[in-house]
C-alpha positions in Angstrom: 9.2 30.4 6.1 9.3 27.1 3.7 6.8 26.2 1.7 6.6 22.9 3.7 5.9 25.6 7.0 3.0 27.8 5.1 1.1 24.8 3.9 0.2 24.2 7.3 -1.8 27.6 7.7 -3.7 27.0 4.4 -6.8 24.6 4.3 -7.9 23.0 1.2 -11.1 21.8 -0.3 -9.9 18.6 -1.6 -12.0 15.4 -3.1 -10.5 11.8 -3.0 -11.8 10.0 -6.1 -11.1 6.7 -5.6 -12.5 2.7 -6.6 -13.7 0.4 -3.1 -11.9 0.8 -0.3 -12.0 -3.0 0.1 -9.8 -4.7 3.0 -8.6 -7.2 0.6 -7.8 -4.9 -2.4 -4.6 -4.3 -0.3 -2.3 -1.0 0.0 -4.2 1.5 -1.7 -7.2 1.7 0.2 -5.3 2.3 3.4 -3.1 4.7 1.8 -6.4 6.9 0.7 -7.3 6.5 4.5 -4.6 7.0 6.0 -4.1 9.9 3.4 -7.7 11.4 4.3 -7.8 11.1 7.8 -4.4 12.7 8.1 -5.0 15.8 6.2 -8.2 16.2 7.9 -6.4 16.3 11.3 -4.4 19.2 9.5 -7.2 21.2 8.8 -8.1 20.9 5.4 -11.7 19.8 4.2 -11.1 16.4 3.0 -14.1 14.5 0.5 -14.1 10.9 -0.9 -16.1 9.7 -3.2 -16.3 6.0 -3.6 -16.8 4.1 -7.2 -18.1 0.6 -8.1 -17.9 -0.6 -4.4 -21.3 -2.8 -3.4 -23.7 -2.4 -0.4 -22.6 -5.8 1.3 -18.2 -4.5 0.7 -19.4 -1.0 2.5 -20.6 -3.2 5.2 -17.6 -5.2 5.3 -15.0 -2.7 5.5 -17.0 -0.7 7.9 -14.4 -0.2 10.0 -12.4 2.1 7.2 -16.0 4.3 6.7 -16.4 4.9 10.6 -12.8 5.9 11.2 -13.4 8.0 8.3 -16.5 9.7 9.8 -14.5 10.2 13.4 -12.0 12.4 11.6 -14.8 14.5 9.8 -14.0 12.8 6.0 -17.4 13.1 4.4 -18.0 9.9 2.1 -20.2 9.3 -1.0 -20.4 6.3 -3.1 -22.0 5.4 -6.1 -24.5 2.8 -6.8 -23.1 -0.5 -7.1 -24.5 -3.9 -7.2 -20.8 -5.5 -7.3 -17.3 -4.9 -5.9 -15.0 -4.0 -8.7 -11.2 -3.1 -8.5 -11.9 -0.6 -11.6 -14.9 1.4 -10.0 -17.5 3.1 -12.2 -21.0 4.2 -12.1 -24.0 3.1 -11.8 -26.3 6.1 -12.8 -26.8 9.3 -14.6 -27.0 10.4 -10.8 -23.7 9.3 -10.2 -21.8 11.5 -13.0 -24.0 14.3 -11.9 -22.4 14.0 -8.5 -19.1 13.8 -9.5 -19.8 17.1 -11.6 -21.0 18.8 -8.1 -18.2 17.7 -5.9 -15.6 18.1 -8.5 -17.3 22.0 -9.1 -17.5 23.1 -5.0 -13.7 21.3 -4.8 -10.4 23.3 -4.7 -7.9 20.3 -6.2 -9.1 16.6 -7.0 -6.7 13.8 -6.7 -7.2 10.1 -8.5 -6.3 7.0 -6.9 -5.4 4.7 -9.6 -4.9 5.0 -13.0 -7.1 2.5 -15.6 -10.3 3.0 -13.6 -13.6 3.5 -15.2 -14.7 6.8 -13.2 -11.7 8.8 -14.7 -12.3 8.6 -17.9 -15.5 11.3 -16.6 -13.1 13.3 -13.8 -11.3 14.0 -17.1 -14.0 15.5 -19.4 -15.3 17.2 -16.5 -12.0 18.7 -14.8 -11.2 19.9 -18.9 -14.9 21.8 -19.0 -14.6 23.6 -15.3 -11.1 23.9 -15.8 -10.0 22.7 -12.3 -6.4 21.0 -11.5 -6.1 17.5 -10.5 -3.5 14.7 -9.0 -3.2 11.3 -10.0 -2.0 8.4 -7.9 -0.8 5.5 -10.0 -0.2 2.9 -7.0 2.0 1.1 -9.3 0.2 0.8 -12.1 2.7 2.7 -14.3 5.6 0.2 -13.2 7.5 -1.2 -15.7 6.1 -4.4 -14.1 2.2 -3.7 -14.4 3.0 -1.9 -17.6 3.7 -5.1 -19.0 0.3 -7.1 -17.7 -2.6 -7.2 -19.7 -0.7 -5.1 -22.8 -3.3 -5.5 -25.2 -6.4 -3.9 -23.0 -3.6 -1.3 -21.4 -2.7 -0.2 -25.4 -6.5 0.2 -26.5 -7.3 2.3 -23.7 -3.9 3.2 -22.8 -4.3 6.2 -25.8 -7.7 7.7 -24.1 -6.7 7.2 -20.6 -3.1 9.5 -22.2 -5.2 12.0 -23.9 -7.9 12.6 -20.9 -5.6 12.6 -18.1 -1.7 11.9 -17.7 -0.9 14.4 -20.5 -3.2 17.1 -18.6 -2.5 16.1 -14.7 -0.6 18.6 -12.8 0.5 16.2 -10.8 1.6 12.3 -10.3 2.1 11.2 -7.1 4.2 8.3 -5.8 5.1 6.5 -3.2 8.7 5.7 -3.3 11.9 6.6 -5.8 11.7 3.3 -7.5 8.5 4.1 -8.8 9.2 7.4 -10.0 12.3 6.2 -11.7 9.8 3.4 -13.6 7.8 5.7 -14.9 7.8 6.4 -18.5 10.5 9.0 -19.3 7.8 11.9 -20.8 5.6 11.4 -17.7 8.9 12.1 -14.3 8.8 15.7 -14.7 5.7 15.6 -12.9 5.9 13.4 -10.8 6.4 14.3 -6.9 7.4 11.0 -4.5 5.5 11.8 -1.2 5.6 8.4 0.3 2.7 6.2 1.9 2.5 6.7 6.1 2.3 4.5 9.0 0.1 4.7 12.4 3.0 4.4 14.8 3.0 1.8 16.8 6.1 0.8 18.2 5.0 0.6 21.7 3.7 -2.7 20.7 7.6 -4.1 21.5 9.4 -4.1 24.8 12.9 -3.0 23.8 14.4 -5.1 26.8 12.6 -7.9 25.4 14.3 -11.5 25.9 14.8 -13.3 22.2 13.6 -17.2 21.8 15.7 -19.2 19.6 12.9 -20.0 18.0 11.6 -17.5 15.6 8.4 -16.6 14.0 8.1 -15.4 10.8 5.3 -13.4 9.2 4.0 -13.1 5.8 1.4 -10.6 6.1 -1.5 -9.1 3.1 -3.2 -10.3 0.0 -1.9 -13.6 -1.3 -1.5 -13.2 -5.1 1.2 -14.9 -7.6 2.9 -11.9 -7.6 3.9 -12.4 -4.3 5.3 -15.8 -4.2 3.7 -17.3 -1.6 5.5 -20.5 -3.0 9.0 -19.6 -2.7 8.5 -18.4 0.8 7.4 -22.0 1.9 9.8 -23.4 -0.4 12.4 -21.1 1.1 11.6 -21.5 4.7 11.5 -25.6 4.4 15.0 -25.3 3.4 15.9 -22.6 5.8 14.9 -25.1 8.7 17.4 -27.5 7.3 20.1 -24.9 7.8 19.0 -24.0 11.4 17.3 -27.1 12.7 15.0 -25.1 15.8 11.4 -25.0 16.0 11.0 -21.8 13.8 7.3 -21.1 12.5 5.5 -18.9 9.8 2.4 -17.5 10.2 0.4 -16.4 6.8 -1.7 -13.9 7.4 -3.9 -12.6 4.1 -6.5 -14.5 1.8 -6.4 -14.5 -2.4 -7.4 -17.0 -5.0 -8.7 -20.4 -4.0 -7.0 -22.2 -5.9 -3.7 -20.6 -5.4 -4.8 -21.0 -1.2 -5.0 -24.6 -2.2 -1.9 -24.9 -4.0 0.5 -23.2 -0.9 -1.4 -25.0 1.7 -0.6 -28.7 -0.2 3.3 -27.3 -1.3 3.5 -26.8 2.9 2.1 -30.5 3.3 4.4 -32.0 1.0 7.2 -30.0 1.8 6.6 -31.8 5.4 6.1 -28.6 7.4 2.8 -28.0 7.6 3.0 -28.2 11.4 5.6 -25.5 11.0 3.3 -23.4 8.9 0.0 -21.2 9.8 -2.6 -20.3 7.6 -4.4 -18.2 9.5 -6.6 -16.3 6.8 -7.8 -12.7 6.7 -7.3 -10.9 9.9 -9.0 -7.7 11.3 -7.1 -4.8 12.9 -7.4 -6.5 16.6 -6.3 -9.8 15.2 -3.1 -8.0 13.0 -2.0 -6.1 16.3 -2.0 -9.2 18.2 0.0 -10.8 15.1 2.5 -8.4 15.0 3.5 -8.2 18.7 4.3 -12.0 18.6 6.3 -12.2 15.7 10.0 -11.4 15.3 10.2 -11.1 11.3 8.7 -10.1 8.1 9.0 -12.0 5.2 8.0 -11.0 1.8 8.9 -12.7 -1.2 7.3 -10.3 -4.2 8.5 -10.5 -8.0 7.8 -6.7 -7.7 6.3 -4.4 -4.8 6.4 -0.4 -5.6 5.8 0.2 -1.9 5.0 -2.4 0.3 2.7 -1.8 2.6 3.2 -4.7 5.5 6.7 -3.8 5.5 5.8 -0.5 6.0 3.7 -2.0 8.8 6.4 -4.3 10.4 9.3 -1.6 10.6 7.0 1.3 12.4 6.0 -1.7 14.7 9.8 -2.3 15.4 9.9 -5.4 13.3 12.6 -6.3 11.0 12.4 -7.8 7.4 13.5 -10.1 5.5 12.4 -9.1 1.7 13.1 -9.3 -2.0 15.0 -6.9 -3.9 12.1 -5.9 -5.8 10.5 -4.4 -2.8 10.7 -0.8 -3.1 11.1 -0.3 0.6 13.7 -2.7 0.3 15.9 0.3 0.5 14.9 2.0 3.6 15.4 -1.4 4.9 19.0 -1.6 3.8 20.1 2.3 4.9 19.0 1.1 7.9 20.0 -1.7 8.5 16.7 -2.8 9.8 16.9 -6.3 7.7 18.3 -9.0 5.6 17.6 -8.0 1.8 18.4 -11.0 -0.8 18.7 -10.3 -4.5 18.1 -13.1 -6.1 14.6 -14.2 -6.1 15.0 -18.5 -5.4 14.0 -20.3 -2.6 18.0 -21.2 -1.8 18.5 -16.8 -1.7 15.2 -17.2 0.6 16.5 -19.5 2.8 20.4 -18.3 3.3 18.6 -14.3 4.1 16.6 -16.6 6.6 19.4 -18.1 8.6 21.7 -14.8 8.4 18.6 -12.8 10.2 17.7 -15.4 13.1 21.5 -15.7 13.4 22.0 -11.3 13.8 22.1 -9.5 16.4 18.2 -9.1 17.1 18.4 -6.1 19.5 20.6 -4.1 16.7 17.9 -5.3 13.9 14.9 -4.6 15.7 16.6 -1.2 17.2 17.1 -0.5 13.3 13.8 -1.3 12.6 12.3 1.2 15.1 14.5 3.9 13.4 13.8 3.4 9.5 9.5 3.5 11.1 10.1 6.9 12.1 10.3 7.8 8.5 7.2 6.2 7.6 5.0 8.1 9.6 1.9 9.5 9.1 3.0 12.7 11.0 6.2 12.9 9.0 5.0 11.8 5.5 1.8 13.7 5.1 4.1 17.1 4.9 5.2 16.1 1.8 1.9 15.2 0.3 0.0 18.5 1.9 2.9 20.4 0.0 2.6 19.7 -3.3 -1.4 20.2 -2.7 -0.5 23.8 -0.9 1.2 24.4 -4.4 -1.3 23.2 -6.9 -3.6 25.9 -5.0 -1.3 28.8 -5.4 -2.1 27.8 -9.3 -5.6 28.3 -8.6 
């Protein structure tokens, strides 16, 4: 019997310590959720506990606590009087907690790495002697390694000491990330992946195509994105191909940034062409996805991706960057139109090659690389390397 194969008789008292699970904080909250809910299903006893998210976000992401609570995830958050992206406490209360749940725990895993409540999971795990897992979630890319250097390098050395040099474990989601990470740091790292809900039923394999196409570009709108060389691609892309093709923007970020897209559409002359259509719920994004025939994402750097994880287990193909990590399941299988050089001319020319493709074979392909990306598939991997950690206990 594999290991993979005994890991599913073994259950696991396991705590999630993790900063909001906030909608708009984008991929990592779904991926503890997903992550949660999934190992729950398998058997194992599966607690979060929330840091530095406020009474008003628990309310507004109530949808991730009560899908949560259906799958028999207990929840505990701290005392907050603000959202923040780097967690933290808000009492003595709060640390005592975290002592308690860390103590009655078999194995702790981290999400995130330059958050305020692990600079206590690591005093505490050294005192009660207890292994833990860390999940970066790109933050030790060579890309976020080389934001905000100056706060990274003065905390960088405790953050070393209290945690990355004593973690049994750093999980990531794709290869690219684990070949980013800093050399002393690979041998333990593990790549697990980040799952999918399966979907796919959502397309009608015989459907009929339009010659018009709609585009998607779908999550948090941040510079990092570039939100602008999308437009900027797709207004030259409708010069190429002159049909009624549309993109719809789903997500919400910076105002001023909003601002600055919405005008570049307007002067660009194809705001009719272009949808802002804001933050959208679950409904709304299922609704979304059934109606559009592509993803588009234009990142300078994505170490996962999570709508194009999204789009290919819905059966949708992509057009993305090079920098996207998935950006090479998309290429194996052929489930997409990858260009390398981030411009809006590259944009453009991957554009017109995808709407002029065989959209059966790409959305056929897409179906295929979704498989992979699967909750039920990818959560093997990550219950493994928590079935080993316990043999250590």
């Amino acid at each position: 019997m594999n290991s993979i194969s005994k890991a599913l008789r073994l259950s696991v008292r396991l705590l999630f310590l993790t900063s909001p699970l906030h909608k708009e904080f984008g991929g990592p909250p779904q991926a503890v959720v997903g992550a949660a809910i999934s190992l729950a299903d398998r058997g194992h006893e599966v607690i979060i506990y929330v840091c530095g998210q406020s009474a008003k976000s628990i309310s507004n992401n109530s949808n991730f606590f009560e899908l949560l609570k259906i799958h028999n995830v207990e929840i505990f958050f701290t005392r907050s009087r603000r959202n923040s992206k780097y967690g933290g406490f808000g009492s003595l209360s709060d640390l005592k907690k975290l002592n308690e749940l860390i103590k009655a725990s078999d194995l702790v895993s981290s999400h995130g790495v330059y958050n305020f409540q692990n600079f206590s999971l690591g005093i505490i795990t050294l005192r009660l002697k207890k292994y833990f897992t860390i999940m970066p979630h790109g933050t030790l890319t060579n890309y976020q390694r080389s934001k905000h250097k100056f706060r990274k390098h003065f905390f960088g050395f405790f953050f070393y000491k209290l945690l990355l040099k004593r973690v049994s474990n750093i999980i990531v989601a794709t290869a690219s990330e684990y070949n980013e990470l800093p050399e002393n740091l690979r041998a333990k790292a593990v790549v697990v992946g980040l799952g999918q809900n399966r979907q796919a039923s959502n397309y009608d394999k015989n459907r009929e195509y339009a010659q018009e196409s709609t585009f998607l570009l779908l999550g948090r709108i941040a510079h990092v994105k570039r939100p602008d060389l999308a437009i900027e691609g797709f207004a030259k892309f409708l010069q190429l191909d002159r049909k009624s093709h549309r993109l719809l923007i789903c997500g919400t970020g910076e105002k001023r940034l909003m601002n600055d897209i919405q005008k570049l559409a307007k002067d660009l002359n194809i705001s009719h062409m272009v949808d802002f259509l804001g933050w959208v719920d679950a409904d709304e994004k299922s609704e979304i996805l059934k109606k559009s025939d592509w993803l588009l994402m234009t990142s300078e750097n994505e170490n996962f991706a999570m709508s194009v994880a999204e789009a290919l287990v819905n059966g949708m193909p992509c057009v993305v960057s090079r920098n996207v990590a998935l950006s090479a399941l998309v290429e194996k299988h052929s489930a997409g139109v990858i260009f390398e050089n981030l411009n809006s001319t590259s944009i453009a020319k991957a554009l017109f090659k995808a709407v002029n493709g065989n959209q059966g074979e790409f959305r056929n392909a897409a179906i295929l690389a979704g498989k992979s990306l699967s909750w039920d598939h990818v959560i093997l991997k990550w219950e493994k390397v928590f079935y080993d950690l316990s043999l250590c206990e």
